[in-house]
Backbone as CSV, one residue per row, in Angstrom:
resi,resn,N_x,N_y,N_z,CA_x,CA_y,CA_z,C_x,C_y,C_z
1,UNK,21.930,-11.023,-11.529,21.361,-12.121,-10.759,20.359,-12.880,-11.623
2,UNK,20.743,-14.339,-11.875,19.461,-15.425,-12.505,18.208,-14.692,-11.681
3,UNK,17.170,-15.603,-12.737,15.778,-15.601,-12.295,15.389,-16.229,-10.887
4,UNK,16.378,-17.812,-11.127,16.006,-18.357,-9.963,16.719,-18.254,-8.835
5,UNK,18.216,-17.453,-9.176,18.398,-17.307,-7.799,17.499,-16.106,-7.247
6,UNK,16.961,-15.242,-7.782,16.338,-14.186,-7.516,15.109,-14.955,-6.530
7,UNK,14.792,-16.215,-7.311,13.573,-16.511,-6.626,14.007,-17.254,-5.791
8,UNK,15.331,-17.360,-5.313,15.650,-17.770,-3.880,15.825,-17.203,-3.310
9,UNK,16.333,-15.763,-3.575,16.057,-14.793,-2.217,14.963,-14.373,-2.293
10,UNK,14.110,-14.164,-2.814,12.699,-14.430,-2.181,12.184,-15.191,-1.186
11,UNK,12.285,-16.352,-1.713,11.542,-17.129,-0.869,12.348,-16.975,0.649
12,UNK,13.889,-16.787,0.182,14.005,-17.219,1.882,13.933,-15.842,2.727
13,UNK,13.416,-14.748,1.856,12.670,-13.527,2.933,11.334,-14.254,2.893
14,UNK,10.421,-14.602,2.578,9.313,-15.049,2.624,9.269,-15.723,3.891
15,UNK,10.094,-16.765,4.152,9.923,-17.850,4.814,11.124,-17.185,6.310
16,UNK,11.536,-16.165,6.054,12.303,-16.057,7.033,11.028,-14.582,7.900
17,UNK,10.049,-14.162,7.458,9.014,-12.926,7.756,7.938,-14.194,8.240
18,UNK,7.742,-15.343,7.903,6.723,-16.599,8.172,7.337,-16.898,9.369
19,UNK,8.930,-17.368,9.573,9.499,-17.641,11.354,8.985,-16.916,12.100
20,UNK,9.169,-15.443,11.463,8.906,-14.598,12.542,7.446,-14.279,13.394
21,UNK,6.509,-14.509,12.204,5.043,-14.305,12.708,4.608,-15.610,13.590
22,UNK,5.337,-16.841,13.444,5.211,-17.860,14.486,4.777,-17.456,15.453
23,UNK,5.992,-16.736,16.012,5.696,-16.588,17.050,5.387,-15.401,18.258
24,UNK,4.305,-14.634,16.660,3.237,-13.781,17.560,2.075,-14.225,17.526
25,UNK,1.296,-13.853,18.315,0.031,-13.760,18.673,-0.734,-12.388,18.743
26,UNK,-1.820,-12.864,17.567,-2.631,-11.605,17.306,-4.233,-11.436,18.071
27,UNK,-4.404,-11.705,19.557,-5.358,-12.375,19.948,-5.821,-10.610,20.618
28,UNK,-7.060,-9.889,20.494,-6.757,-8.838,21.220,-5.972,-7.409,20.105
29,UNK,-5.434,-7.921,18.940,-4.963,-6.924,17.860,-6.066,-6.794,16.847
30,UNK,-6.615,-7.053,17.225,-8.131,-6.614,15.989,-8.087,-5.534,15.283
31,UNK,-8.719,-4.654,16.675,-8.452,-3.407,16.802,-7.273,-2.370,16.710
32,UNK,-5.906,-2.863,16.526,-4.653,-2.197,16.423,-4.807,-2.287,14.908
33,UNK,-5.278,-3.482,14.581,-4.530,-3.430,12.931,-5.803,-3.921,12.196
34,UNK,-6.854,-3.647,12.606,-8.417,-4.179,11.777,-8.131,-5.291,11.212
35,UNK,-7.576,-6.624,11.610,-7.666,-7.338,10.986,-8.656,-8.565,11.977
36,UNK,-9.229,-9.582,11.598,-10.043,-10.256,12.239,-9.314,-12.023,12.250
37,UNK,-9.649,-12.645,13.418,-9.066,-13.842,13.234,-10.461,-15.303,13.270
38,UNK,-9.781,-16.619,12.778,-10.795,-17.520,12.157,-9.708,-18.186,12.482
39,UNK,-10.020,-18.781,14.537,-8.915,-19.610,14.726,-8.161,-19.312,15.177
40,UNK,-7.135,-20.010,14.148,-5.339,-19.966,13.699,-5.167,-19.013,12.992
41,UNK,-6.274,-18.747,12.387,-6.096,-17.663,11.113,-6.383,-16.003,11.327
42,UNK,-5.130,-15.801,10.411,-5.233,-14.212,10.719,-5.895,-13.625,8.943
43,UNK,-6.742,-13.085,9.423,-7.140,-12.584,7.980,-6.990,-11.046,7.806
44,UNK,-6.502,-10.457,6.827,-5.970,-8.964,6.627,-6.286,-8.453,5.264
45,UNK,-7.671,-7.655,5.677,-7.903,-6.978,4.368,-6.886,-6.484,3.191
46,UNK,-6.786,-6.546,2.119,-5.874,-5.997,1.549,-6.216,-5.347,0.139
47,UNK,-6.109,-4.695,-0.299,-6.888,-3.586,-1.528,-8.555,-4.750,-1.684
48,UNK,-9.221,-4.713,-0.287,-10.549,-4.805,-0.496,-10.926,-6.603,-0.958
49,UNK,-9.609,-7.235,-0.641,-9.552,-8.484,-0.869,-9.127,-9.149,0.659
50,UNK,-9.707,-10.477,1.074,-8.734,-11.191,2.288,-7.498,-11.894,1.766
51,UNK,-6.451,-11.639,2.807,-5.119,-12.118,2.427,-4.996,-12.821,4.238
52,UNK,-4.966,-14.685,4.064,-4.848,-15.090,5.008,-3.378,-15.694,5.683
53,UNK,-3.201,-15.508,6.955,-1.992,-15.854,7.754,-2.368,-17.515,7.756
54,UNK,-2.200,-18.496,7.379,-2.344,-19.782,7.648,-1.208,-20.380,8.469
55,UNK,-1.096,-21.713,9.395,0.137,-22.489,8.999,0.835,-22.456,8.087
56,UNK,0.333,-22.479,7.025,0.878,-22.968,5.502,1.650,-21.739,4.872
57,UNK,1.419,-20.405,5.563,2.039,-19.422,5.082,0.605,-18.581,4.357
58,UNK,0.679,-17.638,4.035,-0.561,-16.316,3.079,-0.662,-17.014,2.035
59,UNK,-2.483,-16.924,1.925,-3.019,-17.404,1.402,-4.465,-16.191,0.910
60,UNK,-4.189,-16.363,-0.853,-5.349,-15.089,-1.429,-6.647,-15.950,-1.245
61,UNK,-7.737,-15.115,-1.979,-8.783,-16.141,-1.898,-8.972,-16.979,-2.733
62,UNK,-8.016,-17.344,-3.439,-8.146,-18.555,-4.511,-6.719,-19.981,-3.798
63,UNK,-6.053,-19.430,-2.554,-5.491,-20.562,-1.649,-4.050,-20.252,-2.306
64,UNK,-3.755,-19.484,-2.818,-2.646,-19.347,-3.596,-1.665,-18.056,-2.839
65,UNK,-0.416,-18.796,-3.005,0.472,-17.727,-2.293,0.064,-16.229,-3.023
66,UNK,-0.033,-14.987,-2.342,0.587,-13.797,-2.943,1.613,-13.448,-3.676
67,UNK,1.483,-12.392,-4.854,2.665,-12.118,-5.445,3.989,-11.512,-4.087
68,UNK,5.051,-11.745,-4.302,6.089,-11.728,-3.060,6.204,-9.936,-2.687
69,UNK,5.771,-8.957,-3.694,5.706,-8.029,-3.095,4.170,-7.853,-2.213
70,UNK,3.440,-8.564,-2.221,2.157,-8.393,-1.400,2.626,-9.081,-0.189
71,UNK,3.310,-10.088,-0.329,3.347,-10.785,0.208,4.123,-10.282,1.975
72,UNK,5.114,-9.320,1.468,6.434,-8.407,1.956,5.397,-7.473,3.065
73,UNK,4.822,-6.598,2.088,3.699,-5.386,2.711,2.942,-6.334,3.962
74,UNK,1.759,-7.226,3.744,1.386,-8.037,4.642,2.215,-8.590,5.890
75,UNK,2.947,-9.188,5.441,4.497,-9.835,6.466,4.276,-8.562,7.778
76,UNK,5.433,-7.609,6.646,5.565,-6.330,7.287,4.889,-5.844,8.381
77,UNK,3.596,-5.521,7.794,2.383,-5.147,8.912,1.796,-5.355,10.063
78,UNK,1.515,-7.243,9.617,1.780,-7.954,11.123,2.998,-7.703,11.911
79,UNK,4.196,-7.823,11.607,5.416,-8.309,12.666,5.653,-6.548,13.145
80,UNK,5.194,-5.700,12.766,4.894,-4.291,13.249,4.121,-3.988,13.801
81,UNK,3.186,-4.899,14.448,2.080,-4.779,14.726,2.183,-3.816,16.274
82,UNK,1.970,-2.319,16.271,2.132,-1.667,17.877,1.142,-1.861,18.860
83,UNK,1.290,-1.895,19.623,1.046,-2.057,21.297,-0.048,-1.413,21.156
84,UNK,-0.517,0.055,20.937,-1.487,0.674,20.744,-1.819,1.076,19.594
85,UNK,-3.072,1.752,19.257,-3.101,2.513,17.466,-2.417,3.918,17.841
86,UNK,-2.022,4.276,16.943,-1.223,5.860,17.345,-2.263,6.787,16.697
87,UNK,-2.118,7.823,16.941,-3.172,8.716,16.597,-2.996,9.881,15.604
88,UNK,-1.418,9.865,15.246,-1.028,10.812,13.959,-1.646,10.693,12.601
89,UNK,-2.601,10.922,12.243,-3.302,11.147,10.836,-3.424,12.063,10.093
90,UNK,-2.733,13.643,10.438,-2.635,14.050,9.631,-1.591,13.654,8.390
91,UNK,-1.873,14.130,6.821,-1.199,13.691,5.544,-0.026,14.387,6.133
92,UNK,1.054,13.192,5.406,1.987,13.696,4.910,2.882,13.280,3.783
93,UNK,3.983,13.636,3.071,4.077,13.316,1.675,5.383,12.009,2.352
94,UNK,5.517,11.115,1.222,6.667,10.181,1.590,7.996,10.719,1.864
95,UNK,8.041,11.093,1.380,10.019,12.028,1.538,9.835,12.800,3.183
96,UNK,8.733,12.831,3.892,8.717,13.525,5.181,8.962,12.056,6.203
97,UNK,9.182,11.035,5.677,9.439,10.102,6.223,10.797,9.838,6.363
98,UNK,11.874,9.733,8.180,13.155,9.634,8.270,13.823,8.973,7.273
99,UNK,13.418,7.716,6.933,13.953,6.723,6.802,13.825,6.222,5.348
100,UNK,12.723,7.300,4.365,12.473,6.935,3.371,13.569,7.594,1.956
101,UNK,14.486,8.394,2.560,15.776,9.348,1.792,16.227,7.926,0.581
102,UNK,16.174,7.452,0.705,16.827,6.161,-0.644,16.331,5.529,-1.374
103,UNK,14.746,5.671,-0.935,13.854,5.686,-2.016,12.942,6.324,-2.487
104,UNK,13.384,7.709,-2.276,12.622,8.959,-3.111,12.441,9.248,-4.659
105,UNK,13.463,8.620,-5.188,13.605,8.457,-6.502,12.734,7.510,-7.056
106,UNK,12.744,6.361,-6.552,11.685,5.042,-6.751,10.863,5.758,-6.826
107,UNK,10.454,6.483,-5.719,9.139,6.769,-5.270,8.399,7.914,-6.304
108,UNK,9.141,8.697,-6.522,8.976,10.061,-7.832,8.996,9.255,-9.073
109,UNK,9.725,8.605,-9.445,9.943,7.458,-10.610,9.204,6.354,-11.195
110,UNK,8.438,5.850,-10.427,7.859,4.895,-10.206,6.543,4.568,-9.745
111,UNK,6.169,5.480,-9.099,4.908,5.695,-8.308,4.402,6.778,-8.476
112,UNK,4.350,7.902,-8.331,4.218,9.166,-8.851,4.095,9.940,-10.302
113,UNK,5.018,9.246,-10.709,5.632,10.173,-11.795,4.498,9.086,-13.090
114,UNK,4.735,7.836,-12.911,3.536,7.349,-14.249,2.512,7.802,-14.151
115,UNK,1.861,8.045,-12.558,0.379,8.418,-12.517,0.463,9.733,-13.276
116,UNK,1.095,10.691,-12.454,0.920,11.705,-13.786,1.077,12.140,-14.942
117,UNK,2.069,10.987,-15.782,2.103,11.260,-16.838,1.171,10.187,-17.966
118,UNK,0.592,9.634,-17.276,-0.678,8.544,-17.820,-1.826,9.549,-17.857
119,UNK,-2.286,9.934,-16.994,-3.193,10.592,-16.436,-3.544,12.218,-16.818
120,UNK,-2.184,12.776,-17.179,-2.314,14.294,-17.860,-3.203,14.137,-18.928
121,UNK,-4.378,14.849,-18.778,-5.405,15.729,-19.888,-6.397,14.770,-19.461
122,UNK,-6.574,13.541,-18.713,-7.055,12.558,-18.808,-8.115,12.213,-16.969
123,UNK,-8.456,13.404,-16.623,-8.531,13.392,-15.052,-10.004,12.407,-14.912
124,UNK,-10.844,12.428,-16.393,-11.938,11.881,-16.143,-11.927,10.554,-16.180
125,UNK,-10.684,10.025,-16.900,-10.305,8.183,-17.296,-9.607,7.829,-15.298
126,UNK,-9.072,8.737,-14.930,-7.996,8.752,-13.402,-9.772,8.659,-12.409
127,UNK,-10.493,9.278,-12.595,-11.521,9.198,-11.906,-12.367,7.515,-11.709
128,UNK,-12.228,7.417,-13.336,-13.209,5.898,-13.268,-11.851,4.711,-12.870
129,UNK,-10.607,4.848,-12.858,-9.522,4.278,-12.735,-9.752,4.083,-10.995
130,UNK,-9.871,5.212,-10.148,-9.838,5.512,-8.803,-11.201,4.757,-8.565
131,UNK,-12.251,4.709,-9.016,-13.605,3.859,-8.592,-13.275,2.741,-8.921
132,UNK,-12.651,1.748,-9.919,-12.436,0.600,-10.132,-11.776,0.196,-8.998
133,UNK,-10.748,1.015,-8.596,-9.361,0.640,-7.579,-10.347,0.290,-5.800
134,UNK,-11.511,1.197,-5.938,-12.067,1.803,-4.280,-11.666,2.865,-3.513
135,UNK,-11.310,3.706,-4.780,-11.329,4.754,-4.338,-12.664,5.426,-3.894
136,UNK,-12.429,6.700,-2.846,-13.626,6.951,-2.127,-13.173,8.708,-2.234
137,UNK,-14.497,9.705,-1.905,-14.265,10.957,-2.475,-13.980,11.498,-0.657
138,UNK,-12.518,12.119,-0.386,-12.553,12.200,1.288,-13.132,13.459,2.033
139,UNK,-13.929,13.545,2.809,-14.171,14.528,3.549,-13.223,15.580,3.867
140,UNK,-12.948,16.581,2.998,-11.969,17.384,3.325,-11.391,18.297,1.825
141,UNK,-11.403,19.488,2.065,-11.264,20.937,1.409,-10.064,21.189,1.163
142,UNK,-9.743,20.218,-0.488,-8.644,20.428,-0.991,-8.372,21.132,-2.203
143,UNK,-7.363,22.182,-3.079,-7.520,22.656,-4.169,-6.477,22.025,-5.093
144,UNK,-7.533,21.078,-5.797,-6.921,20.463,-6.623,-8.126,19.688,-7.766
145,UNK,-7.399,19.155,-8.712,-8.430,18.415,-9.650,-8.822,17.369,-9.582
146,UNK,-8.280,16.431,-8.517,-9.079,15.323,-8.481,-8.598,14.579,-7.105
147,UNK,-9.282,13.939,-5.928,-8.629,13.861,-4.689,-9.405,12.537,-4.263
148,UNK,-8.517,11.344,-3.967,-9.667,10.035,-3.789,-8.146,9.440,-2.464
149,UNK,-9.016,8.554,-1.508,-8.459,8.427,-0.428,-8.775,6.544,-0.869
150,UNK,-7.857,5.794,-0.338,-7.700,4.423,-0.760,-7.579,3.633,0.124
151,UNK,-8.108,2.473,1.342,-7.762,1.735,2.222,-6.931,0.387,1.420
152,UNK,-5.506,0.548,1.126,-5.342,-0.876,0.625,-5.219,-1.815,2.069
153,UNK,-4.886,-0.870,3.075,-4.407,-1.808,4.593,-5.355,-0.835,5.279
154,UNK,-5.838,-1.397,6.249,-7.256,-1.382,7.351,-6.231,0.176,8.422
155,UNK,-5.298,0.102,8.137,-4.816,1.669,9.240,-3.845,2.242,8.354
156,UNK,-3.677,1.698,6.891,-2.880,2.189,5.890,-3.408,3.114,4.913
157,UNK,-4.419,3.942,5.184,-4.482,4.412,3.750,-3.596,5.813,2.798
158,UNK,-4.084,5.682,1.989,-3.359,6.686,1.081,-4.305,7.692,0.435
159,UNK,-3.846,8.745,0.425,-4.412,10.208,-0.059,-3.645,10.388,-1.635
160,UNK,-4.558,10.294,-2.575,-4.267,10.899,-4.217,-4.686,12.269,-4.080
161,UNK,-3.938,13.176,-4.764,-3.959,14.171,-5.025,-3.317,14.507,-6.440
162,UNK,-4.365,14.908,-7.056,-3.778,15.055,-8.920,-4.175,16.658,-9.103
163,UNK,-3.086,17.227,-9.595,-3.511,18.159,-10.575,-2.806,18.337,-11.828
164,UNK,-3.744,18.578,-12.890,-4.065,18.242,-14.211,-3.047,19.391,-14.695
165,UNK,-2.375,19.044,-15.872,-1.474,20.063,-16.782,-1.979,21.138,-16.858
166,UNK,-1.658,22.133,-17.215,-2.057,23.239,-17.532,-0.758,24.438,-18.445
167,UNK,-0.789,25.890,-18.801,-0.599,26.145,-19.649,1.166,26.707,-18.901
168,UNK,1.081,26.334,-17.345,2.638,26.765,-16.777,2.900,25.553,-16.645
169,UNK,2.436,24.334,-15.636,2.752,23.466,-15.328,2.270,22.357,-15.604
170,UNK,3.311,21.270,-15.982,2.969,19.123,-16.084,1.992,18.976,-14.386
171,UNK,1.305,18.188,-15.013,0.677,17.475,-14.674,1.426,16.284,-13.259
172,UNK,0.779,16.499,-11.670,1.207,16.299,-10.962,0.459,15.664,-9.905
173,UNK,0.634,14.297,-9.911,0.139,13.260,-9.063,0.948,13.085,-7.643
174,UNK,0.242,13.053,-6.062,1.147,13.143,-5.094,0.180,12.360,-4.116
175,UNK,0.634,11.291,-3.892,0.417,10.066,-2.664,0.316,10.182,-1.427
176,UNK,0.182,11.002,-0.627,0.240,10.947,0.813,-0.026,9.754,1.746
177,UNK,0.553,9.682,2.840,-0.231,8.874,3.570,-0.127,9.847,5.317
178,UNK,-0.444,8.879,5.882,-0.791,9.624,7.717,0.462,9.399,8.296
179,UNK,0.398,10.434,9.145,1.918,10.178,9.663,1.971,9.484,10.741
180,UNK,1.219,8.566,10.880,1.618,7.092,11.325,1.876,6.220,10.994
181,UNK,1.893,6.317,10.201,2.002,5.235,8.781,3.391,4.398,9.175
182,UNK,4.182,5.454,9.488,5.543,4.765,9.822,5.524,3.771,11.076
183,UNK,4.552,3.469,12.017,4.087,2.510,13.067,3.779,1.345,12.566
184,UNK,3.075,1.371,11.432,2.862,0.206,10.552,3.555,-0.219,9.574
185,UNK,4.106,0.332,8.775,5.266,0.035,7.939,6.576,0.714,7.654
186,UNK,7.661,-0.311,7.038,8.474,0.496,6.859,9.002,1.463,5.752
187,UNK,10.052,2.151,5.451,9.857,2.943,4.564,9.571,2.335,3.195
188,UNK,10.459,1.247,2.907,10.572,0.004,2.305,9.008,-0.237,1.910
189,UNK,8.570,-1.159,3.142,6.698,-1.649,2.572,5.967,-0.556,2.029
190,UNK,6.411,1.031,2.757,5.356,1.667,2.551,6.056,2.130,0.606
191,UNK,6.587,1.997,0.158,6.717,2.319,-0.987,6.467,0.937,-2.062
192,UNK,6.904,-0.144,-1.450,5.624,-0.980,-2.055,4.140,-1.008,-2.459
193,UNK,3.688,-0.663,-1.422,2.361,-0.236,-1.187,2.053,0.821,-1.745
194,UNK,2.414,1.950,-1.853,2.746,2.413,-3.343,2.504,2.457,-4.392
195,UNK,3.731,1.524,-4.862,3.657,0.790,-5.851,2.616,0.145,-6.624
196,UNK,1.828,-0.540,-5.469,1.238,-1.233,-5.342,-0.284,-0.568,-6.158
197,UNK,-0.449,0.579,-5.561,-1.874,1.089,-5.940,-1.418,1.818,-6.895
198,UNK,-0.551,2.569,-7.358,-0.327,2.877,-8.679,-0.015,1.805,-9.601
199,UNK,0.191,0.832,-9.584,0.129,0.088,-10.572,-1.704,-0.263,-11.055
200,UNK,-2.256,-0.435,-9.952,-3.492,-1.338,-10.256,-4.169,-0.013,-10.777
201,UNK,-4.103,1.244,-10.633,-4.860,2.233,-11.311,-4.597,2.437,-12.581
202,UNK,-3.210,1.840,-12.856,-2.593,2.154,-14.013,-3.533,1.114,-15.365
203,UNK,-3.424,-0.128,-14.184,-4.360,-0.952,-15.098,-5.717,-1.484,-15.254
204,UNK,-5.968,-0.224,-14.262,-7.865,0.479,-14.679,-7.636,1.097,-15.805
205,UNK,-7.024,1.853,-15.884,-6.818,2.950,-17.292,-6.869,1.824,-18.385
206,UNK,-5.925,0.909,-18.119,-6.188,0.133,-19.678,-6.988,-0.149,-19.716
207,UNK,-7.641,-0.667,-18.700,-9.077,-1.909,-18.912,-10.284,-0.956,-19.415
């Protein structure tokens, strides 16, 4: 597939996830999905940045569309938006998700698998990587080498869990999220999202 047809099916998921939010109304969803409104406008925290619902379509804080996978995750979230908040928070790993069987590989491949192999011998560079990102240290008694909890979405977050190589076993990075997670996104967004925060840790490490 060209570049640009690529960037035509983009856009016309873009613009076909934009029909759809037409015609909801987030008046009263504050509280389902922490996001706050200004107006017309729906504003939705997103790795600690606003990402706005305009007429005009999402808008970062420089007025500029999102990259189209942010763009997807956001979409997503709203037009999922449930009736109530659900209350399942305990962790669980992605592959415990029905629907996520076809992209487990992505997900081990791609998301997983660089963090720990960037990151082996290296837990103190993964630490200042996790504070750049907003990572936060979570209330809770885990045995492992390094454990930081991440809000990229206001009822989305994600649980890191690293432990460091050693003289039996590689070095092993594992993502959790709450098992509601699936109320808010799909298996799809939620491995974006993902994506998403392992990449930007990846490029704390460089920086």
């Amino acid at each position: 597939m060209s570049q640009q047809s690529t960037g035509s099916v983009y856009n016309e998921t873009y613009y076909y996830y934009l029909e759809q939010l037409k015609t909801m109304r987030f008046d009263g969803k504050e509280d389902v999905l922490g996001i706050t409104l200004e107006g017309d406008t729906v504003v939705v925290p997103y790795f600690g940045q606003p990402i706005r619902l305009t007429a005009d379509g999402l808008k970062d804080t420089a007025g500029r569309r999102p990259d189209f996978s942010d763009c997807v995750v956001v979409c997503r979230y709203l037009i999922m938006c449930p009736l109530f908040e659900p209350t399942q928070k305990q962790w669980v790993a992605y592959r415990d998700f029905p629907d996520a069987g076809p992209l487990t590989v992505f997900w081990a491949d791609t998301v997983q698998g660089p963090l720990a192999k960037t990151f082996s011998g290296r837990v103190s560079t993964l630490e200042n990587a996790c504070d750049g990102v907003g990572g936060s240290v979570p209330d809770m008694d885990i045995a492992c080498d390094l454990c930081r909890c991440f809000i990229p979405l206001p009822k989305m977050p994600l649980l890191l869990v690293f432990n460091d190589a050693d003289e039996e076993f590689p070095a092993l990075a594992s993502l959790l999220f709450e098992k509601r997670a699936s109320t808010y996104l799909d298996a799809e967004s939620q491995a974006i999202l993902g994506h998403a925060l392992s990449n930007r840790l990846l490029a704390a490490a460089r920086d």
